[in-house]
FIKOLZA-1660 file (N, C-alpha, C; in steps of 0.1 Angstrom, whole numbers, plus 5000, padded with zeros to 4 digits):
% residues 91
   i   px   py   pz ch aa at
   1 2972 1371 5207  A  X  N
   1 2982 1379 5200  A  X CA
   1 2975 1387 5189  A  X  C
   2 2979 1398 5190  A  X  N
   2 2973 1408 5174  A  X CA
   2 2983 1405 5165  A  X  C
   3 2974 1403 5155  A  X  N
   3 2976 1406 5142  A  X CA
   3 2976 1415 5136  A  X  C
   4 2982 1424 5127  A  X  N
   4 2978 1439 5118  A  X CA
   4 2972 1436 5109  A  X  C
   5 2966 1442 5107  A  X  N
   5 2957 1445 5095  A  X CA
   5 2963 1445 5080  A  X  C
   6 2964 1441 5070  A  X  N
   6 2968 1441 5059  A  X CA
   6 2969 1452 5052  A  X  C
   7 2980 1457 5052  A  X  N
   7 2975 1471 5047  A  X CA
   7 2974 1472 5032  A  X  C
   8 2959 1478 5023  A  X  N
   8 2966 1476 5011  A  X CA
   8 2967 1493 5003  A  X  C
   9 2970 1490 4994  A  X  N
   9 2980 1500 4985  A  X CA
   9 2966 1510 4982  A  X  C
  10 2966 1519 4979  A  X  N
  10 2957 1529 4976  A  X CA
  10 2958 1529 4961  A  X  C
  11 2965 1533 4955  A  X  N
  11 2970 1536 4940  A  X CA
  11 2967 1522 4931  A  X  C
  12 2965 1513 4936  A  X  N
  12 2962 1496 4926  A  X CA
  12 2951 1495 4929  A  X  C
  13 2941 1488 4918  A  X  N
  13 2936 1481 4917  A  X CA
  13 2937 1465 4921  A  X  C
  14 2930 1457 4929  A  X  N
  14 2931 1446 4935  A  X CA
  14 2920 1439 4926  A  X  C
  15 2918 1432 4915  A  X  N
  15 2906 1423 4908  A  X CA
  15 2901 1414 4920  A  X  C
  16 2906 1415 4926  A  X  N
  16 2901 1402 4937  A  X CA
  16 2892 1404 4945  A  X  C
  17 2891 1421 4948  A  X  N
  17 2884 1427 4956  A  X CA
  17 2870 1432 4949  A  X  C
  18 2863 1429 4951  A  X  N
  18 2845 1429 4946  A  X CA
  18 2844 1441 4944  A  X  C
  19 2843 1449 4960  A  X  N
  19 2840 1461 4962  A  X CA
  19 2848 1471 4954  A  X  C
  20 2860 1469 4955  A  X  N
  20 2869 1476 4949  A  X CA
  20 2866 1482 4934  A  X  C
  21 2861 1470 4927  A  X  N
  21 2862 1465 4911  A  X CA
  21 2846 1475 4911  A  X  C
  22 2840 1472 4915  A  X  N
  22 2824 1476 4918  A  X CA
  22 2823 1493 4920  A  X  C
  23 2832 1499 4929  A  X  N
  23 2831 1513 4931  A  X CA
  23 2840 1519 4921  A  X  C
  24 2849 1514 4909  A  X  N
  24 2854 1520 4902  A  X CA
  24 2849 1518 4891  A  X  C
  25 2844 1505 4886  A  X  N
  25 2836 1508 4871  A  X CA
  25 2822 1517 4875  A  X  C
  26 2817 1519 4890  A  X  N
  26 2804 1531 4888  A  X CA
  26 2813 1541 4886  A  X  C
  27 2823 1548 4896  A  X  N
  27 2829 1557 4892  A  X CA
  27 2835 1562 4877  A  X  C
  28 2841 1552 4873  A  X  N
  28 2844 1552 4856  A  X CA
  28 2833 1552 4846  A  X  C
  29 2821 1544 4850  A  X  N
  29 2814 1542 4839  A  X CA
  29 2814 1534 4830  A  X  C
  30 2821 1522 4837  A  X  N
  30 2831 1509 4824  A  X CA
  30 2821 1498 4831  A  X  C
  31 2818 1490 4821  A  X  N
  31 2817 1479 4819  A  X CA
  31 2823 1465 4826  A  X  C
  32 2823 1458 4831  A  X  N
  32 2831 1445 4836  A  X CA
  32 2845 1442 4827  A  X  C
  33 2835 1442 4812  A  X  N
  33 2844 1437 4798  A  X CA
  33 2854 1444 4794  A  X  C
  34 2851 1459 4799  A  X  N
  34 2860 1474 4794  A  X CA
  34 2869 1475 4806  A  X  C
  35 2864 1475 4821  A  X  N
  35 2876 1473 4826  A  X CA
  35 2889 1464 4830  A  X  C
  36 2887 1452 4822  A  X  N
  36 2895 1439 4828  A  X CA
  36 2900 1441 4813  A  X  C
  37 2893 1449 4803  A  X  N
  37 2906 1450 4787  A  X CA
  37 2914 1463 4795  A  X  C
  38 2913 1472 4800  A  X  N
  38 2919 1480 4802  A  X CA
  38 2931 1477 4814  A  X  C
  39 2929 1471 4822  A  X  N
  39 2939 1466 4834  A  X CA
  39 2943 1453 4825  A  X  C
  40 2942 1445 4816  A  X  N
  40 2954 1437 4808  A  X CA
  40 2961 1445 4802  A  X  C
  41 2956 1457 4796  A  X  N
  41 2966 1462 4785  A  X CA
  41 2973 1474 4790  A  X  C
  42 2966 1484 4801  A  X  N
  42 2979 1491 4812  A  X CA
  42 2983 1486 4826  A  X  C
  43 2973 1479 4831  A  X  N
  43 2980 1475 4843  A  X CA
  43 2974 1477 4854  A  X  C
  44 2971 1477 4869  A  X  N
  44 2965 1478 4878  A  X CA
  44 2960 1493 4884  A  X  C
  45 2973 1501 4879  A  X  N
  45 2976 1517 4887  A  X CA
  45 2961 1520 4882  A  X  C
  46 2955 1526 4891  A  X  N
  46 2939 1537 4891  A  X CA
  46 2937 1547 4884  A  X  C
  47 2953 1554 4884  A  X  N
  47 2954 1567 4877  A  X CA
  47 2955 1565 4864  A  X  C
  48 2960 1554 4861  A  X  N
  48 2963 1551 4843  A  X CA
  48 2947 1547 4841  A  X  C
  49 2943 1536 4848  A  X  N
  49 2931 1533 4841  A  X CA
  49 2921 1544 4841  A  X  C
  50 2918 1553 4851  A  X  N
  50 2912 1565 4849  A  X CA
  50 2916 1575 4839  A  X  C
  51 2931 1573 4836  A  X  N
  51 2934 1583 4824  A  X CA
  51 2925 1577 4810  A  X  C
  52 2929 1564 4811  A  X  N
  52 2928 1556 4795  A  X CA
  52 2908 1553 4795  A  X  C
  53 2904 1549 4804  A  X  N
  53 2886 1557 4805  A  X CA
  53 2884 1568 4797  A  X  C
  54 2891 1582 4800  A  X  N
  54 2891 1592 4799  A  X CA
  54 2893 1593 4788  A  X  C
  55 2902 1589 4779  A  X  N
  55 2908 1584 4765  A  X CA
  55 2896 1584 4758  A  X  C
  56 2893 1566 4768  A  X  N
  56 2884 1563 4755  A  X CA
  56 2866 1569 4754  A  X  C
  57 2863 1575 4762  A  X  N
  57 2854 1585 4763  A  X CA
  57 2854 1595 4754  A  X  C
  58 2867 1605 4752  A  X  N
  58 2868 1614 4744  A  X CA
  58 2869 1608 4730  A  X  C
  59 2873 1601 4728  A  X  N
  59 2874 1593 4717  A  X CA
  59 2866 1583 4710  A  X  C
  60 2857 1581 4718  A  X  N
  60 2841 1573 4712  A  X CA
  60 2833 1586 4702  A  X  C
  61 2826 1578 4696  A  X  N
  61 2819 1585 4686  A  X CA
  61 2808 1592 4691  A  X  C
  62 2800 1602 4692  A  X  N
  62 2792 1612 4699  A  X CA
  62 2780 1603 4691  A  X  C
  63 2768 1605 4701  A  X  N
  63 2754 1600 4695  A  X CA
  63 2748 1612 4692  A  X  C
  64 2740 1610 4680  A  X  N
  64 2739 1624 4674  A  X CA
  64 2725 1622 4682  A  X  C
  65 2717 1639 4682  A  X  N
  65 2706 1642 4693  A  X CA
  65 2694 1641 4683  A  X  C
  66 2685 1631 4677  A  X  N
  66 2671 1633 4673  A  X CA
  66 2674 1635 4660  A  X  C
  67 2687 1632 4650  A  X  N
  67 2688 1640 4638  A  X CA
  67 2680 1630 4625  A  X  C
  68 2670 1634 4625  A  X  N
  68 2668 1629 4611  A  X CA
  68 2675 1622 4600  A  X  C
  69 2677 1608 4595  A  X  N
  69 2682 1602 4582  A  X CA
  69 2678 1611 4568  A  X  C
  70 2685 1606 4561  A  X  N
  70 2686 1616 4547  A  X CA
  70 2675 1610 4541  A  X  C
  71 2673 1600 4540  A  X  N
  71 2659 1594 4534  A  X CA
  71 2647 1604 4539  A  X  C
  72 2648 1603 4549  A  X  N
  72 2636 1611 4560  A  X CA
  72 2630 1628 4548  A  X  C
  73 2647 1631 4553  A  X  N
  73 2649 1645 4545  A  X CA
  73 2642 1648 4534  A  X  C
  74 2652 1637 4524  A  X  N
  74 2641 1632 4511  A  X CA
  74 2632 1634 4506  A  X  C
  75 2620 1627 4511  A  X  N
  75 2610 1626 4511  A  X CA
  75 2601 1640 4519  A  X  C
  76 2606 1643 4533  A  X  N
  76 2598 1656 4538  A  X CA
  76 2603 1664 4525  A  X  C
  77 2612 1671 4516  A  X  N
  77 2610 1676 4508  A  X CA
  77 2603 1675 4496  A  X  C
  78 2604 1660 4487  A  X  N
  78 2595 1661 4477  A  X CA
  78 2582 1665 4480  A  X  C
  79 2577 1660 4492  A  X  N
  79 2560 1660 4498  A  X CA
  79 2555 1673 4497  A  X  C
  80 2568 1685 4503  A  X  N
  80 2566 1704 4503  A  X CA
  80 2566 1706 4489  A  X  C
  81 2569 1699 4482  A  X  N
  81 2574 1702 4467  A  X CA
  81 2559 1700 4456  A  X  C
  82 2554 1692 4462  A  X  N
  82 2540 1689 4451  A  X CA
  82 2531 1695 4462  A  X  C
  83 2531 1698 4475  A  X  N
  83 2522 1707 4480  A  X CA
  83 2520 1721 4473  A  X  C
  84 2532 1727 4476  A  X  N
  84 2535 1738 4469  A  X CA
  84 2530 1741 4454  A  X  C
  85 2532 1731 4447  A  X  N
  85 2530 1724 4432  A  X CA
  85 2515 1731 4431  A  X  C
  86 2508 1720 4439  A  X  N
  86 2495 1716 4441  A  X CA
  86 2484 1728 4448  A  X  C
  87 2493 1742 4456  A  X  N
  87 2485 1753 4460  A  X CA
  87 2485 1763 4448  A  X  C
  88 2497 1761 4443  A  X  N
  88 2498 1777 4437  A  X CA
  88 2487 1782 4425  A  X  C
  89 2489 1785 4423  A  X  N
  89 2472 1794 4414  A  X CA
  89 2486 1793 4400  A  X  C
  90 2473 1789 4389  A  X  N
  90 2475 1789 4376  A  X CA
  90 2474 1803 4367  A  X  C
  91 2485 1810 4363  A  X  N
  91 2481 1818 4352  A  X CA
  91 2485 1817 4340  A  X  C
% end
């Protein structure tokens, strides 16, 4: 006797399913910890959790690119400051 196949839903997330859980945090970019807070607090639908990803991506704080600390700053200036001092000709 056949059996069918189980058909399952396209639009949900299934936590049970490895693969499932596996091709959607690569695709999202989430974490284990970030996607199992996000399907507690909207719910299984794909589209929500890929909305609220999206969310919280725009909404994280940008890593700044190579910028120097103000200390840094600081100091590279007093250093130009007694060079400068220290070339200029006396009259």
């Amino acid at each position: 006797m056949r059996r069918p196949k189980p058909q399952t839903i396209r639009n949900k997330l299934d936590l049970t399913d490895r693969a499932q859980v596996r091709l959607l945090k690569k695709r999202l970019g989430l974490t284990d910890a970030k996607l199992t807070a996000i399907v507690a607090r909207i719910g299984n639908s794909i589209p929500a959790i890929s909305k609220e990803a999206a969310l919280q991506r725009a909404n994280a704080p940008s890593k700044p690119a190579d910028v120097a600390s103000t200390a840094v700053i600081a100091s590279a200036g007093e250093q130009a400051t007694t060079e400068v001092a220290a070339t200029a000709p006396a009259s």
